[in-house]
Structure formats: structure tokens, C-alpha cells
C-alpha positions in Angstrom: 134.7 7.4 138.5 136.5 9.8 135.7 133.7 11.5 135.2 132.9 11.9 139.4 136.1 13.5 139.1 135.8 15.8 136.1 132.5 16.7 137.4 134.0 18.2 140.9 137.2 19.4 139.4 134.9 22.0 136.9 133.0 23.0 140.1 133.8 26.7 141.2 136.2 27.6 144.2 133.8 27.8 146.5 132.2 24.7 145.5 135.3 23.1 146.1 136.0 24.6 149.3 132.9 24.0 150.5 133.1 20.5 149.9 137.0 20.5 151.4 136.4 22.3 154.7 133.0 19.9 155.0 134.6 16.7 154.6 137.8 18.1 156.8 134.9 19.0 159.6 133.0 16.2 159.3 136.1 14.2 159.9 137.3 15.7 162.7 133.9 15.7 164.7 133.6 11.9 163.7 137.0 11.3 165.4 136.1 13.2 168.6 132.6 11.3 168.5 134.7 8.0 167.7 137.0 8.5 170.4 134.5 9.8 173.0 132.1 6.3 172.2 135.7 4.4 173.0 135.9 6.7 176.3 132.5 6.2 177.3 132.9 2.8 176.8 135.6 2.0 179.2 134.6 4.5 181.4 131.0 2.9 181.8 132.7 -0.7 181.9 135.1 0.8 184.8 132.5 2.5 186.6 130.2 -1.0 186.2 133.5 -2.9 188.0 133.9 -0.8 190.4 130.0 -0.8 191.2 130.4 -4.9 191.2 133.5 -4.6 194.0 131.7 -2.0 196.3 128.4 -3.3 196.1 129.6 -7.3 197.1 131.8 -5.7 199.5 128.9 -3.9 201.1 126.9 -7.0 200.8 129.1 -9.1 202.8 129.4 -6.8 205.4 125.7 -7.2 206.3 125.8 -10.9 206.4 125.4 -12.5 210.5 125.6 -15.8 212.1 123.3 -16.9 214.6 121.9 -20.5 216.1 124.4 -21.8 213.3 122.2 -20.4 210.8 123.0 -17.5 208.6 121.4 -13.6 208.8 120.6 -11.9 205.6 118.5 -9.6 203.9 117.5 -11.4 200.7 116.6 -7.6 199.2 120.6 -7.2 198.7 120.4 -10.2 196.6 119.4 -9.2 193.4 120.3 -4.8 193.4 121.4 -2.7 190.4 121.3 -5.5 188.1 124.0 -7.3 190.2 123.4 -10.7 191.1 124.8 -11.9 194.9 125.1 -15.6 196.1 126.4 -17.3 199.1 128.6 -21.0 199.6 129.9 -22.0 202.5 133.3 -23.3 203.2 132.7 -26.0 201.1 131.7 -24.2 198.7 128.3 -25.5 198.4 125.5 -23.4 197.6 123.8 -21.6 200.3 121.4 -18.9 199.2 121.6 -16.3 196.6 120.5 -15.2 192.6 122.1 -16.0 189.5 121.6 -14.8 186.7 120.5 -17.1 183.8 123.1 -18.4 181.4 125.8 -17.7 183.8 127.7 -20.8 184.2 127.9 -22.6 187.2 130.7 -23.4 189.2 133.0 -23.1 192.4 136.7 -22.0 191.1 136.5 -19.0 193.2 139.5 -16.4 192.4 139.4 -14.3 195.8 139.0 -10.2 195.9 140.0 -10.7 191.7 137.9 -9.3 189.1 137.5 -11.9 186.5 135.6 -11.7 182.9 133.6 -14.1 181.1 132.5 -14.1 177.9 129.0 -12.8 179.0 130.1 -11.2 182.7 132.0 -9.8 185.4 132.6 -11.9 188.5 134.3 -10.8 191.7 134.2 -13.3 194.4 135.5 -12.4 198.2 135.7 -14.5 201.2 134.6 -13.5 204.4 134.6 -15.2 208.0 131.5 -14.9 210.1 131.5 -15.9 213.9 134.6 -18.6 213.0 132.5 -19.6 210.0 134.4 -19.3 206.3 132.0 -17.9 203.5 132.4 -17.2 200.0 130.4 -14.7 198.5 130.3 -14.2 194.9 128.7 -11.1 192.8 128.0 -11.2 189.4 127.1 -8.8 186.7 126.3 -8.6 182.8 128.4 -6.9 180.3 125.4 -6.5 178.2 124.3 -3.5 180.6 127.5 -1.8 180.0 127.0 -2.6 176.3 123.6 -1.6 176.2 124.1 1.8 176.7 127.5 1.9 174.8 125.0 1.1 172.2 122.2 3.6 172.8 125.0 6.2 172.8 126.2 5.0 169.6 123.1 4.7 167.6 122.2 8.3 169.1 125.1 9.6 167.5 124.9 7.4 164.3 121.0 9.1 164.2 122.5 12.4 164.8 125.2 12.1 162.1 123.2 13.4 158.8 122.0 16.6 160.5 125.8 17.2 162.1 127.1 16.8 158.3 124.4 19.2 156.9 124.8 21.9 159.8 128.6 21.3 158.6 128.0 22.2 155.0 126.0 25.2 156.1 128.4 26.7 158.2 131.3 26.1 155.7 129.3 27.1 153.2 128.6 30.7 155.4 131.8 30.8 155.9 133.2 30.5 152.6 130.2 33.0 151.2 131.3 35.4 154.1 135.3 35.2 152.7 134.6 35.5 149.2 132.5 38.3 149.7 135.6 40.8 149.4 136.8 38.6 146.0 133.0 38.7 144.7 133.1 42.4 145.5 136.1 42.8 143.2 135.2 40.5 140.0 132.2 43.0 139.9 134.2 46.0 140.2 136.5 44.5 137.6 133.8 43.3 135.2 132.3 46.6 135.6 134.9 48.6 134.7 135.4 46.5 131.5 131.8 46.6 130.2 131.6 50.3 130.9 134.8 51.2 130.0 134.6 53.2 132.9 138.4 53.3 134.9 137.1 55.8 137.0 135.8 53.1 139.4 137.8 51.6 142.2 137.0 48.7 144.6 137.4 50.4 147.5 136.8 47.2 150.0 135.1 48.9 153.2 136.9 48.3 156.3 140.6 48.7 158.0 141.6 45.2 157.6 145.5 44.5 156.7 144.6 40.5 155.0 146.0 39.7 151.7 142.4 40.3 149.9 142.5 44.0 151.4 145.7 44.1 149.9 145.4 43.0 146.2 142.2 45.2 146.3 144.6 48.3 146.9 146.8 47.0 144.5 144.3 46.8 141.9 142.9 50.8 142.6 146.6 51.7 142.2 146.4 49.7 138.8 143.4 51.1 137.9 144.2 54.8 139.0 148.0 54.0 136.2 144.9 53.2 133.8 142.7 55.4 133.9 145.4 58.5 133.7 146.9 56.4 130.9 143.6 56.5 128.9 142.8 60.2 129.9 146.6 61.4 128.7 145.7 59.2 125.7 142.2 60.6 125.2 143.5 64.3 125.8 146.5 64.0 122.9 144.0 62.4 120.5 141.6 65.1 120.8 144.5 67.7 121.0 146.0 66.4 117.5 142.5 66.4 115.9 141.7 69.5 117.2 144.9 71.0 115.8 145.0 68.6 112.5 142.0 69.4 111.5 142.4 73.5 111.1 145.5 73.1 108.5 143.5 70.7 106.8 140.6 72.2 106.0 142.9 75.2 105.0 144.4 72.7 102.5 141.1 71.0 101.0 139.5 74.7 100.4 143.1 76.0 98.9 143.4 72.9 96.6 139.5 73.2 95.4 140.2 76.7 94.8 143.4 76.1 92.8 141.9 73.3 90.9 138.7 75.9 89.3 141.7 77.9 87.6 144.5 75.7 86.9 144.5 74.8 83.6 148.1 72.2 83.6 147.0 68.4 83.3 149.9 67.8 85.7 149.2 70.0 88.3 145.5 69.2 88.1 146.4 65.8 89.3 148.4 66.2 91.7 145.9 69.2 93.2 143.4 66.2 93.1 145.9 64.2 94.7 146.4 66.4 97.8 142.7 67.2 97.8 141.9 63.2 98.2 144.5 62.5 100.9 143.5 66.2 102.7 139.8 64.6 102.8 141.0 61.5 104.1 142.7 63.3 106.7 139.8 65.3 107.5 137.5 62.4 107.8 140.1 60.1 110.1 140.2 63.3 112.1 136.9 63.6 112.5 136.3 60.1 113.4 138.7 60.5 116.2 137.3 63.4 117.6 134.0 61.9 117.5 135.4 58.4 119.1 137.8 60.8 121.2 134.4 62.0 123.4 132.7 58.7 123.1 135.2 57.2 125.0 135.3 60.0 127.3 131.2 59.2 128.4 130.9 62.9 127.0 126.9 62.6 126.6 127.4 63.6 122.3 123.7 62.1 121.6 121.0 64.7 120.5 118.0 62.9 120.5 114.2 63.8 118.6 111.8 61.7 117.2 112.4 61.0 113.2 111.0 59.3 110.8 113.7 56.5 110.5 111.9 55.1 107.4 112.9 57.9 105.6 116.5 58.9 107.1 117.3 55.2 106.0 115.5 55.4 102.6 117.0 59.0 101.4 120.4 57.1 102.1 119.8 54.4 100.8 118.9 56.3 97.6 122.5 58.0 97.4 124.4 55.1 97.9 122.8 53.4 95.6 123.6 55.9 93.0 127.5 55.5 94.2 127.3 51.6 94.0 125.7 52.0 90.1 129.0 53.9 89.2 131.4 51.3 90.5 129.0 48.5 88.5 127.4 47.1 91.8 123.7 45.8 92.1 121.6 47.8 94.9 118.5 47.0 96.5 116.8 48.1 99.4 113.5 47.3 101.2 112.3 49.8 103.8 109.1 49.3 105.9 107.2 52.8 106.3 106.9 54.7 109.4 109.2 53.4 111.7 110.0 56.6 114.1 113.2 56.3 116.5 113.6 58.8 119.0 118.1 59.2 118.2 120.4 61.2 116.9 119.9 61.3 113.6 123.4 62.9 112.2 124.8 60.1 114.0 122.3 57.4 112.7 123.4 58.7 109.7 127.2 58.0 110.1 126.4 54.8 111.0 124.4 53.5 108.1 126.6 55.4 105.2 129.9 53.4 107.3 128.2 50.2 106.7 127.1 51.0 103.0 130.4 52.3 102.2 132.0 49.0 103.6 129.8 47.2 101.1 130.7 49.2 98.5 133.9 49.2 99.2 134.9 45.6 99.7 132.7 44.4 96.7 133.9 42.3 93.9 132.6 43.6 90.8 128.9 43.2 89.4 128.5 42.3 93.4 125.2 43.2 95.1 124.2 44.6 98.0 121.1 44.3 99.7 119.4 46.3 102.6 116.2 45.8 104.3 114.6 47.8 107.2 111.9 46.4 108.9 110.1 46.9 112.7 109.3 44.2 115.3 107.0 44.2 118.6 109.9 46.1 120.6 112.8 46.5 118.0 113.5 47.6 114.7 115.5 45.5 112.7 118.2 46.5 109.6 120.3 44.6 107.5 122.9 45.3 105.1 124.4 42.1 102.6 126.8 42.1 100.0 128.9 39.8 97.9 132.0 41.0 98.5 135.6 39.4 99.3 134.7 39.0 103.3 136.6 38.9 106.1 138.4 35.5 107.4 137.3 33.6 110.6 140.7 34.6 112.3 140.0 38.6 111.6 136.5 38.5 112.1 136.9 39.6 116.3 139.2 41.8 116.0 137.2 44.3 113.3 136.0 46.0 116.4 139.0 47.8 117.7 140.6 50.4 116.1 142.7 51.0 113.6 142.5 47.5 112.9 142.9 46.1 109.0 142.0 42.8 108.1 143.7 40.6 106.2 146.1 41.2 103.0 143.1 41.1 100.4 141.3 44.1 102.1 144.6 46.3 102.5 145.1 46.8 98.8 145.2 50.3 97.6 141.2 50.0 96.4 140.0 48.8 99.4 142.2 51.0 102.1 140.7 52.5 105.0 141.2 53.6 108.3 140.1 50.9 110.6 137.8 53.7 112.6 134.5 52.8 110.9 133.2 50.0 112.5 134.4 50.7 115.8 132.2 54.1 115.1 129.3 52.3 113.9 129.6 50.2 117.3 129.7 52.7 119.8 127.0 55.0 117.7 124.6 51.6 117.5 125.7 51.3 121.3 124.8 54.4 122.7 121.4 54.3 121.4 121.1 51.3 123.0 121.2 48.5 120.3 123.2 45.4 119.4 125.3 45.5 116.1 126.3 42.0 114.7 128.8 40.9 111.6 128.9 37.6 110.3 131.5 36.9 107.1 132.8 34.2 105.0 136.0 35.2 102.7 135.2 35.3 99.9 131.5 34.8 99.7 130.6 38.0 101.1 129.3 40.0 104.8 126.0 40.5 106.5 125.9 43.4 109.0 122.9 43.5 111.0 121.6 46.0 113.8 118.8 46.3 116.0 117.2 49.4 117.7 114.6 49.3 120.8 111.4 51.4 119.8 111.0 52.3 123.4 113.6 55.0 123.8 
């Protein structure tokens, strides 16, 4: 029984509904049907009575005495099922049909209707020509509950198809309702997968309900959104934009100063600015670059290349970076696998991830990477032994600006938080699915996959 019960209470709304409103309709016609087989019944059981009454009456109207013998026409003896029969004053039998298993007797209860267990019985007395008569008209109940009982099982027969014309029509009903809601989960799941706050529900039709209403509540909520994000989008791109002029000034003035300074001191803390300036150059290029992806600005410049080789020639450098911090490098990179992308962005992609591996290495780690091209994807993979990232942080690395826990915040392992959600949106936009499975401290696996038919 519990699990009847957890069973319809995990069913969806309309589900539930459905089942509600066909049970509630179901009911109700039941009733009416119940009540109208009690109606039926007494009407037909009244309209058999009163048949009974008019039809002795009639009979004994058409009874005549003559030569001390009495007229009849034995036709009206046996009529409509109703059985007459004659006794004279001394209440003997004279002439007349009864019906079998009617009991006999002579306790006559004048111009009253009286019920046996098997039949009416309404008995009159009439005086013909001086001469006292009884007459006495009997009927079944069986024909009364005969066709109570056709009616009955006619109905019982009809009840499947009433309850499954009862689903349907709740069920079209329901559909028809939800249609409006259905409308707006799509709008509302659309806009999340796309990103896209643009898009408003805009349910056709005047109507004034409360569905009509939360749909215009949620446009209004999405219109606050979406000029949220732009004013957001617009600053971002505004500070970059204006960041990134100064800085550049600062990185070539501090290269410059450092070919002629000759004071230990000064050196290093030229080299100190320089590192920081370059930092802030690349988080503002980051931002720009994340700045128009969010903004659907179509940044992709696609041609065919040799992805092989793109992949391989970085490989190469960062393996020459990972030898001077004492890491083991190895790649594996199937041959002539063309992509038609963006390469520069490719790129960017592909040097975050090494430099994530590099970076969050323990020392004498490895790293692996391995390229290889399936029936309609290629397939890359990048592992290293580093510290990892824990089960709790592992969702979140995808938005931005996000660090992970204590162990990758120290001052060797700092970053920005921008590069995977880069990497994402790059991997994305072309199309493919980016993955990142970690265990702290045993080390990450990143893996991507590209379709070959773009």
C-alpha cells in the first residue's frame, strides 16, 4: 500500500490532476446514474400500480349479468402481463387467470393496493344487476424488476467506457490548462541554457487569469535581468577596455627600465611590477574575451587546421615549461586530425588546461596528454598528479572568479578563477563537451571532445 502511495505521490501535476478530476467525475456521474436507477425504479413500480388499478377498474366495467349467468370477454383476462379473476359474493371462484405461484386465497382488501412478497394485488367489488362481485387483478414485481435490471446492467456495461471518456476529457483539459505553464518552463529553461535574457514568454492572448499574470510578472523579471547583465557586461568591458591601455604602458615601461637598471633592488621590484602588470593584462584580457562571449558577439573565426599539429607544437612548449618546474611530460597525438575552429582560441584553451596542470602539480608530478579521433568526434585528454580539487569544490570551478579550496589559494598556485570558465565557453562555442573529474590529492583529468563535422 506504501509503495501505491509513493508511486502516485512522485507522479507529475498533471498526472495527479488527472487522476483527481477523473475520480471526482466519475463519482459524480455514478451518483446521478445511482440515483436515476432508484428514480426509475419507483417510477416504473408506480406507473406498474397505477396500470394494475386502471386496468381492473376498466375490467370490471365490462363485466354483464344475464339469465343469471355472467357476460365477459375472457380476452381481458390475462392483458399486459396482468392477471384478472372473478368470485362471487361468496367469494368462490368464478372465472379468471392466475398467475402461477401466486398464493390462493379470499381475504379481499377492497379498492387497497396490497404487496406480496412476489406481487401487487388490488381487489375491487362491484354489483351487477343486484348481484355482488369481487374482482381481483394481480400483477408481478418481477416485470417491474426486470427492467430495473436491464437498466442497471446497461449502465454497469456502459461504466468502463464512461470512466475512460472521463480520463480523456480530464486529461484534455488538464493538457489544454497547462499549456500556458508548459509554455513558460520552456521559456524559462531556455533562457537558462542559452543564457539568453533577451527572451520573454509573452503568453498569446488578452486573458486577465492568474497564469497570464505570473507570465507578465516573469517578462518584468526577466526585462530587471537582462538590463542587469547588460549594465554588468557594458562596465566589465568598459574597465578592460580602459585597464588595459595603462597597463600595457606599464609592462613596456618596466621592460624598458629593467635592460638599463643596473641596482639589484630596483631590478626586483621592476620585475615585481612587471609580473603583477602581466597578470593584470592577462585577467583583462580574459574578461574582455568572456565580456563578448556572454554578449552572443559571434568572436569565432573558423578555417580548417591541422589540429594534430596546433595541439602537438603546444604540447611541445609546455612541456619545456613543466621540465623547469621538475614535472614529467608526455604527450600522444594521433596525426591528421583537421578541425574546422578558431584556432587562437583552440589555443587558449589547451595552454589554460596545461597551465592548470602545471600549476597545481606536486613536485616530480606528471602530466599526460593524448589526442586521439573517433567516428564523429575527436577526443583529448589532459592528466596530472597534482593536489586536485575536493568533491564539495568540484561544481563550482565553472563560474567565475571562483577559487577552490585553501590548498590551491597559496601564493604558488594563485590564479584568477577566469580559466576554466574560458576554456568552457571556448570548448562550447565550437560545439563540444568539456568534462573534469578530481580526487584531492591524487590528482585531475580534464577531458574534451570536438565534432569533426563542423
Amino acid at each position: 500500500m506504501s509503495s501505491v502511495k509513493n508511486e502516485i505521490f512522485s507522479m507529475g501535476i498533471k498526472s495527479k490532476l488527472t487522476i483527481l478530476i477523473s475520480i471526482s467525475i466519475f463519482s459524480l456521474v455514478f451518483m446521478f446514474l445511482t440515483l436515476l436507477l432508484i428514480a426509475g425504479k419507483e417510477q416504473k413500480e408506480t406507473a406498474i400500480k397505477n396500470q394494475l388499478i386502471a386496468a381492473i377498474e376498466e375490467n370490471a366495467q365490462k363485466i354483464r349479468f344475464r339469465n343469471n349467468i355472467f357476460v365477459f370477454n375472457p380476452i381481458y383476462f390475462l392483458q399486459d402481463n396482468i392477471y384478472t379473476s372473478l368470485y362471487d359474493e361468496e367469494k368462490e371462484f368464478i372465472y379468471g387467470e392466475i398467475p402461477e405461484n401466486f398464493p390462493f386465497y379470499t381475504d379481499f382488501t377492497i379498492n387497497t393496493l396490497k404487496k406480496t412478497e412476489h406481487f401487487y394485488v388490488y381487489d375491487i367489488q362491484k354489483e351487477v344487476q343486484g348481484k355482488k362481485l369481487f374482482v381481483r387483478g394481480v400483477i408481478s414485481i418481477a416485470s417491474a424488476r426486470q427492467t430495473f435490471s436491464i437498466l442497471f446492467f446497461t449502465i454497469l456495461a456502459f461504466l468502463p467506457l464512461i470512466a475512460l471518456l472521463t480520463i480523456v476529457l480530464a486529461r484534455v483539459f488538464i493538457d489544454k490548462s497547462f499549456k500556458p505553464i508548459e509554455h513558460i518552463i520552456a521559456t524559462a529553461q531556455e533562457i537558462q541554457n542559452k543564457k539568453n535574457f533577451s527572451l520573454r514568454i509573452g503568453l498569446p492572448g488578452k486573458s486577465h487569469d492568474e497564469i497570464h499574470a505570473l507570465a507578465q510578472t516573469f517578462d518584468t523579471l526577466f526585462e530587471a535581468t537582462e538590463q542587469a547583465f547588460i549594465k554588468e557586461k557594458q562596465f566589465t568591458s568598459n574597465a578592460s577596455h580602459e585597464i588595459r591601455t595603462p597597463v600595457s604602458v606599464i609592462i613596456a615601461q618596466c621592460e624598458l627600465a629593467l635592460e638599463t637598471e643596473q641596482n639589484k633592488e630596483n631590478q626586483k621590484a621592476l620585475g615585481t611590477i612587471l609580473w603583477n602588470a602581466k597578470k593584470i593584462s592577462q585577467l583583462t584580457s580574459q574578461l574582455l574575451l568572456l565580456s563578448k562571449a556572454e554578449q552572443n558577439a559571434d568572436i569565432l573565426e573558423r578555417e580548417k587546421i591541422n589540429i594534430s599539429e596546433l595541439f602537438e607544437i603546444i604540447a611541445e612548449q609546455q612541456q619545456e615549461i613543466a621540465k623547469e618546474k621538475g614535472l614529467d611530460f608526455s604527450y600522444s597525438v594521433e596525426n591528421s586530425i583537421f578541425f574546422h575552429g578558431d584556432p587562437a582560441l583552440l589555443t587558449s584553451a589547451l595552454i589554460n588546461l596545461f597551465s592548470n596542470a602545471i600549476r597545481y602539480n606536486k613536485k616530480h608530478g606528471k602530466i599526460n596528454f593524448s589526442l586521439s579521433q573517433g567516428k564523429n568526434f575527436i577526443h583529448a585528454k589532459i592528466s596530472d598528479t597534482g593536489i586536485g580539487i575536493s568533491e564539495q569544490d568540484l561544481p563550482k570551478i565553472w563560474e567565475r572568479f571562483y577559487q577552490a579550496d585553501k590548498a590551491r589559494n597559496k601564493k604558488e598556485y594563485i590564479g584568477f578563477g577566469l580559466g576554466l570558465p574560458l576554456v568552457k565557453w571556448i570548448i562550447e562555442a565550437h560545439q563540444g563537451k568539456i568534462s573534469i573529474s578530481s580526487a584531492l590529492g591524487k590528482g585531475t583529468i580534464a577531458r574534451f571532445t570536438l565534432p569533426k563535422n563542423i
